[in-house]
C-alpha positions, 0 to 999 in steps of 0.5 A: 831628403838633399838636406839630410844627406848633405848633412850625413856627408858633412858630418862623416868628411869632419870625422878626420878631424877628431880623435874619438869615436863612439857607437852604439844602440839606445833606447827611451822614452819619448812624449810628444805633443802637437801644439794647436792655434785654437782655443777651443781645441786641446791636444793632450800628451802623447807617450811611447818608446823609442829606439836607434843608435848614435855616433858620436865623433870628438872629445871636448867638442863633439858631433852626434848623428843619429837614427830613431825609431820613434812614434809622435802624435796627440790627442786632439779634442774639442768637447763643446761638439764632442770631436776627439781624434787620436793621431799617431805619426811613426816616425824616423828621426835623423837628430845631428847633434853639436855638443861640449863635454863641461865636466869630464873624468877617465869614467863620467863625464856630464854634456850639453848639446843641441842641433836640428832634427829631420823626421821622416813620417812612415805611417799615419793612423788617425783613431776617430773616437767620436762617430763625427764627420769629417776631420783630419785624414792621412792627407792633412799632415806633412811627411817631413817634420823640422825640428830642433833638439836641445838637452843633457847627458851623463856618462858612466863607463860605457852607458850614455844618458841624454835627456832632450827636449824636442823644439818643433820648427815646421807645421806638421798640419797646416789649415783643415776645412778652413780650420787652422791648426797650425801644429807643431811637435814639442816632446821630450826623451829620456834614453839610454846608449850603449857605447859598443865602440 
C-alpha cells in the first residue's frame, strides 16, 4: 500500500510539469487468465467488464494514473481426477501509465504506453464444480497482485480507445497441498473513455 501511494504522490508533484490535463470515465472488456506450472492442470480464459476512470497528465509525452474496477480469475481443471474450480478474484486495479503520442492531430491522435499495475483484491469466490475434497480456498491467494501494462490507444475528439495487455509479475497462488501452482494473471482489455476534462 506504501507503494501505491508513493507512486499517486509522485505523479500528482509532476502534474506542474505539464501543459494538458484530461479526465474522465471508462469502461471495457477485460479477459483474464491465470497461468499454472503443471501439465496436467489447464486454466482456461476467464471474461468480464470493467470500469473506472483515468487521468492523463502531458502532451507529447504523457503519464496516465488510473482506477479500475475489474473481476480476474480462470478456470482451473484437471480432467484425469475430475477436479474444476471456478476462481473469480474482484479486483481494484491502480494502472500508472508512461505513454508517447506518435501521430497526432487537432481531432485524432494514436498512443503507445505502458507502466506497472497494482491490484488490490476485495473478494474472492472459488466455484468447486466437481464434489472433490480439498483444493484451493480464499486462504491460497495473495491480496496483492503485480503486474505490468502494455498496449495502444486512439483518440477521436473527446473518446479515448486503449487496447492492453496485462503482463502478471507477481504469484497470485504460490504451492497448495504440496502442489505448485505457481500462478500468475495474463489478460487483455479493450475500453472505452470519455475525456470529460
Amino acid at each position: 500500500m506504501k507503494k501505491i501511494i508513493l507512486l499517486v504522490t509522485v505523479t500528482f508533484l509532476t502534474t506542474t510539469a505539464f501543459t494538458q490535463i484530461s479526465f474522465g470515465p471508462k469502461v471495457g472488456y477485460y479477459a483474464s487468465k491465470l497461468s499454472v506450472d503443471k501439465s496436467d492442470i489447464k486454466s482456461d480464459i476467464k471474461s468480464s467488464f470493467q470500469f473506472g476512470a483515468f487521468l492523463r497528465l502531458g502532451t507529447k509525452i504523457y503519464v496516465q494514473p488510473e482506477i479500475i474496477w475489474a473481476t480476474e480469475g480462470a478456470v482451473f481443471k484437471d480432467e484425469g481426477i475430475g477436479f474444476e474450480d471456478d476462481i473469480e478474484l474482484k479486483t481494484i486495479q491502480f494502472p500508472l501509465l508512461v505513454g508517447v503520442k506518435v501521430f497526432d492531430l487537432k481531432v485524432a491522435n494514436l498512443r503507445i504506453h505502458g507502466g506497472p499495475t497494482a491490484s488490490i483484491v476485495t473478494n474472492k469466490t472459488i466455484n468447486k464444480v466437481d464434489d472433490l475434497e480439498g483444493g484451493l480456498d480464499d486462504a491460497d491467494f495473495e491480496d496483492l497482485i503485480w503486474s505490468f501494462q502494455v498496449g495502444a490507444g486512439i483518440d477521436v475528439l473527446m473518446l479515448t480507445l486503449d487496447v492492453r495487455y496485462n503482463i502478471g509479475i507477481s504469484k497470485v497462488i504460490g504451492e497448495v497441498d504440496g502442489i505448485a501452482y505457481d500462478s500468475k494473471t495474463n489478460g487483455f482489455n479493450v475500453s472505452l473513455g470519455w475525456k470529460i476534462l
